[in-house]
N, C-alpha and C positions, 0 to 999 in steps of 0.2 A: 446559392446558399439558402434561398427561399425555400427550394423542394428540401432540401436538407432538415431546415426547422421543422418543416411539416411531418417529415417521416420522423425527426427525433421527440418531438410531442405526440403523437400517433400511437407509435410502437413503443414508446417508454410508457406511456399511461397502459398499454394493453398489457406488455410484460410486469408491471409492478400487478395489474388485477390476478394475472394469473399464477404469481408468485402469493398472492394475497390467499389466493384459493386454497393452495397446497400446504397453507401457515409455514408460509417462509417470509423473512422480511421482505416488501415491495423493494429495498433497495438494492439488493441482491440481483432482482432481475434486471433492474436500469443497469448495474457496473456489467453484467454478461452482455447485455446488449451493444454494450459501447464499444466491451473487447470485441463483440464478433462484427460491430459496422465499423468501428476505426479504422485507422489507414495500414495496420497490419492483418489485418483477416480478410476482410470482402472490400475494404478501404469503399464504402459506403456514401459518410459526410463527407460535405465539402470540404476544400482546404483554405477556402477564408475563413470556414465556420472554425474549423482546430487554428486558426491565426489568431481567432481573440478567444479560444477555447478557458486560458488561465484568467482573462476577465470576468467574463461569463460564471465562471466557477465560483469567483469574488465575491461577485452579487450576489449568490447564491448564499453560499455561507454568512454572509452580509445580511441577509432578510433572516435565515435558519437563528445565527445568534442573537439580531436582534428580540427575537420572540421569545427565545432561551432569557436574555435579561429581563423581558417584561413577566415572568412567572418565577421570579427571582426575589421573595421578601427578605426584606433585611432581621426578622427573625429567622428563616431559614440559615443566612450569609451568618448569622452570629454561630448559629447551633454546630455549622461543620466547617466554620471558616481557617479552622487550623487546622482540621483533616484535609482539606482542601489545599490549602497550602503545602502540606506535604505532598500528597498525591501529585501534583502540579512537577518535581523537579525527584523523589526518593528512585521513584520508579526508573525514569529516563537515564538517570545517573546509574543506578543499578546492572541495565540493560546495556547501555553505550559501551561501560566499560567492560563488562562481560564481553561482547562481542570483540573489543579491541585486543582483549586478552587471548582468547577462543582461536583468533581471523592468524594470530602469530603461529598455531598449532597445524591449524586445520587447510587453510590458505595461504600460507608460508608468508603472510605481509608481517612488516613492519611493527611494532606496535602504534607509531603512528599513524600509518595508512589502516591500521583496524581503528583506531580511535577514528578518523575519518566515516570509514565502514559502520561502526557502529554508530554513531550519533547522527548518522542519515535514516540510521534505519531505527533508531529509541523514539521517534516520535508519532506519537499516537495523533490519528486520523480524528480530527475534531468532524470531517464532514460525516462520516459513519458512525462517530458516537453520539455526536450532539441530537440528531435528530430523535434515536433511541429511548436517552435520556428522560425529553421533553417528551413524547408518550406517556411514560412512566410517570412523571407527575404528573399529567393528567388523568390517568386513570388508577391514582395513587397507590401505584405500587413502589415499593420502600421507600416511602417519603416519610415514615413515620419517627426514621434514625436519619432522614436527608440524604440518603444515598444517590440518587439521581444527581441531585445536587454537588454531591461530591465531584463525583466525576466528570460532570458538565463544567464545574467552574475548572476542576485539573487541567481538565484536556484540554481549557481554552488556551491555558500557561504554560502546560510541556513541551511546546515547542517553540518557546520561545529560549528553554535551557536547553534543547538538542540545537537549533541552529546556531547561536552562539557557543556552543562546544564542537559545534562543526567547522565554526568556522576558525577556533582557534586550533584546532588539530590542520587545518588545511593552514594555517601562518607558520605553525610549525615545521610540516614538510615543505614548504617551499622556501625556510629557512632565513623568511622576513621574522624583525623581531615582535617577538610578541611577547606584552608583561601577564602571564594567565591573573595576578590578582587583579590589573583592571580589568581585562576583562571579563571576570566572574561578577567585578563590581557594578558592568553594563546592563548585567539582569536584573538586580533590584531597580536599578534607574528604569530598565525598559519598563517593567511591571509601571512603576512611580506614575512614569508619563505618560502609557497608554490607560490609566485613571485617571488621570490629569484632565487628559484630553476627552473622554467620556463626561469626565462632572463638568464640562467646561460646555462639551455641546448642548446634553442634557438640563442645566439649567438654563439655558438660552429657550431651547425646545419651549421647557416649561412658564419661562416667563413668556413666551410669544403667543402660547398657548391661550394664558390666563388674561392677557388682554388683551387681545385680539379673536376674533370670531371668526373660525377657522373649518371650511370638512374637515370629517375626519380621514375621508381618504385624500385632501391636499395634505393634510398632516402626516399620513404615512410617507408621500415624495416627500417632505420637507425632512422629516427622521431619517428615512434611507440615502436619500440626496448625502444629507451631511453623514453620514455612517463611511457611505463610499469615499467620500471625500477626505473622511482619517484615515484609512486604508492607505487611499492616494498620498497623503505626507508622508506616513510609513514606508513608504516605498522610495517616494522620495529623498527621504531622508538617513535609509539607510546605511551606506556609505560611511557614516557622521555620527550618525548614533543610534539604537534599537529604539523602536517604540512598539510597545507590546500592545497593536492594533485589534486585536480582533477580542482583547479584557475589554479595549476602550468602549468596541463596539455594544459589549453587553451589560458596558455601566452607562451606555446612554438608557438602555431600557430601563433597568435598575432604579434611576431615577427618576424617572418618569411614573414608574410603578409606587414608587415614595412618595414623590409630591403632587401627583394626578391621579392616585390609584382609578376611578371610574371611570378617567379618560383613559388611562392604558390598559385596562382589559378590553375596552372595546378596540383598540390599536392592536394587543393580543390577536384578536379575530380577524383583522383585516390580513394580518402579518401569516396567519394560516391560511388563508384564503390563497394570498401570493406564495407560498408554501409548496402549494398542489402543483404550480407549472414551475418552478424553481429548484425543486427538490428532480426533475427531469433532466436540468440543464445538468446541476450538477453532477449526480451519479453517472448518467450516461458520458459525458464528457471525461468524469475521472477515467473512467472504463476505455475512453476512446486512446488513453495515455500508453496503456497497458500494450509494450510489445512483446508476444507470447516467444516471439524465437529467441530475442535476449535473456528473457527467463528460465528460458528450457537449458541455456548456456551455464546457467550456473549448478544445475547438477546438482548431484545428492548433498554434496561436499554444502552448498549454500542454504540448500534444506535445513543443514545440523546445523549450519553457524546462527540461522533465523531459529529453529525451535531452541536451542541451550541460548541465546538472546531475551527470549520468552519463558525462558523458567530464572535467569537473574531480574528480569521486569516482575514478573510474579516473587519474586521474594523481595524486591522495594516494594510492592505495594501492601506486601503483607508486614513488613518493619513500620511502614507507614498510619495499619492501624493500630499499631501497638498503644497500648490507652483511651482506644473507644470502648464502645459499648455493643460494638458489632460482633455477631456470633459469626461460629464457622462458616455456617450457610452463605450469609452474608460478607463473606470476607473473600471467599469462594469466587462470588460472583464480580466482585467489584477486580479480581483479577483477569475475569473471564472479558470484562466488561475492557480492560486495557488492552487487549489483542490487535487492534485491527489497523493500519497502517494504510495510506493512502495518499493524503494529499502534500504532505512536505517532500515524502518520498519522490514523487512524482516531479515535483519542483526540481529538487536539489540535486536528485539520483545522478544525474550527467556529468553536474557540473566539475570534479575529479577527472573526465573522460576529456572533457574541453580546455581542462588547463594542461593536457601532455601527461597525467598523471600516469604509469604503466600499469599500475593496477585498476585503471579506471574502468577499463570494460567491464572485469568482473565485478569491481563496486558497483555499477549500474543494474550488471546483470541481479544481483542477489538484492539490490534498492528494488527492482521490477517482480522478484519474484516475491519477495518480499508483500507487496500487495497483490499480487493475485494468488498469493495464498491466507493468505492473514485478514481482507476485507472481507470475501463471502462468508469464510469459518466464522471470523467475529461477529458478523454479523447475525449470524443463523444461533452462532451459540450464545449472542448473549439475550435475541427474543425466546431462544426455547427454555434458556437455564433461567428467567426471571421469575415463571411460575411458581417451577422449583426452591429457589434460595431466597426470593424475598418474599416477605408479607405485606399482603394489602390491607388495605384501610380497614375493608369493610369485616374482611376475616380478624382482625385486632379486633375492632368494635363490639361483633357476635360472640368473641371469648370473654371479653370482659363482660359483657351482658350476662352470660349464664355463667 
């Protein structure tokens, strides 16, 4: 596992410089290199290293959103918090049930087992958007109308309304009872609790901060430590009830940016620092998920159920800005910006194949193909269309000026 680490920190820092070269996203290259060393291509890494691969991802996304919360002001959260809110569940709902509707035509399933289908495959990739995102508001591009922002705080929520829609379409096929109003009722709660649990670590954070005399790099362990450790309830807990762990995560930042602001930008910085070799585990790892032959199984037939998937996701997100003040361009992009699919998929794609399902291979297959068509695309299209569709700071500035 040792020689493993080494070549996946190695070749993943090389492949992102030379993705960098070509102006394609760096993460782009990590997810190629994962498919082509994972255990379906050259089968590469080790296989204790894919044993805690879904951990390692954790952390991963764990360090990514904490930093997403510490560049998070609560005038920004006021400015699009209701755009936000929608984008979070218009979209996913949109697409889910498109797909469920579509998967009855095209793939002769159920409309449950398309509602299944579909709502494995509505949920947008917070590891390939989020990082996107937080560029953008660093070198403040459409942050002027919050759009970063938008869609950092959605994606951290949309899958918390796709796997709970997933998982009541699977209570349904399997003919256990299910009441859909409570469990529509479990998403506001999960929201509720994975804030709950964020304002709950976060002002601990900040009081232990404030009297007591602390590095600031023992205080990023102590931030992360506890970050990983809501995840871990979450998980735990699942079974029992939803906790919408990874909002929680980025309302520990949140508030530390509130009630520390000087000490959490400096926490900002360390958090990019750990960024640089985290941001390796996880793209290449997701990449390492990707089985190219199960993909290939699903055929054109899964092509069309995933692109007409993607044009009812693209009309939630465009119902969603009905009453902004966002122009075309802009409206354009924040669709373009929903595409790309990855890490739930990755998670959940099987789990229909392991409970007997008969449609589950091809749900897997079209879960699998699903992101290895939709990560690199979104990827690539949402760093080259940002020039395009959105405006920067300093170009607003210069117009108002003259």
């Amino acid at each position: 596992m040792t020689a493993s680490i080494a070549l996946l920190l190695i070749l993943g820092l090389f492949s992102n410089y030379i993705f960098t070269k070509i102006k394609l996203p760096g993460l782009l290259g990590m997810l190629i290199l994962g498919v082509v060393a994972g255990p379906y291509v050259f089968n590469i890494l080790d296989l204790e290293l894919l044993k805690i691969s879904a951990d390692l991802r954790k952390i991963a996304l764990v360090i990514i959103l904490l930093r997403a919360g510490l560049g998070i002001s609560r005038n920004d959260l006021n400015k699009v918090g209701a755009t936000a809110l929608k984008f979070s569940c218009i979209p996913g709902i949109f697409e889910g049930f498109t797909i469920a509707f579509i998967s009855t035509k095209i793939l002769g399933f159920s409309f449950i087992e398309g509602g299944i289908l579909g709502f494995i495959i509505a949920a947008v990739s917070p590891a390939v958007v989020v990082p996107q995102m937080l560029e953008f508001m660093e070198k403040k591009i459409g942050t002027n109308k919050g759009i970063p922002t938008i869609i950092l705080a959605g994606a951290s929520i949309d899958d918390v309304f796709a796997i709970t829609l997933f998982s009541t379409f699977l209570g349904l096929y399997s003919g256990s009872h299910v009441n859909i109003g409570i469990e529509l009722f479990k998403i506001p709660v999960s929201i509720i609790l994975g804030i709950l649990l964020g304002l709950i670590i976060g002002f601990i954070m900040v009081w232990m901060f404030k009297k007591y005399h602390i590095r600031d790099t023992k205080k990023v362990a102590l931030i992360l430590g506890s970050a990983i450790l809501l995840t871990v309830i979450e998980n735990e807990l699942k079974n029992k009830i939803e906790i919408a762990g990874l909002l929680g995560v980025m309302t520990i930042g949140f508030i530390l940016l509130e009630r520390i602001p000087n000490v959490a930008k400096r926490l900002a910085s360390k958090f990019n620092k750990m960024w640089v070799f985290a941001e390796i585990f996880l793209f290449v790892l997701v990449g390492s998920q990707v089985n190219i032959n199960v993909a290939l199984n699903a055929g054109l037939k899964g092509l069309l159920v995933i692109f007409i998937g993607l044009i009812g996701r693209s009309l939630g997100v465009l119902v969603s800005t009905l009453g902004t003040d966002l122009n075309w361009k802009e409206r354009v992009f924040c669709m373009i910006a929903y595409i790309p699919k990855a890490t739930v998929q990755a998670a959940i794609g099987a789990i229909p194949l392991s409970l007997g399902i008969p449609s589950g291979e091809v749900i897997l297959a079209v879960a699998v193909l699903s992101i290895l068509v939709t990560a690199p695309l979104g990827a690539v299209f949402i760093k080259l269309s940002a020039n395009y569709l959105l405006e920067r700071e300093e170009d607003r500035l210069q117009r108002e000026v003259s």
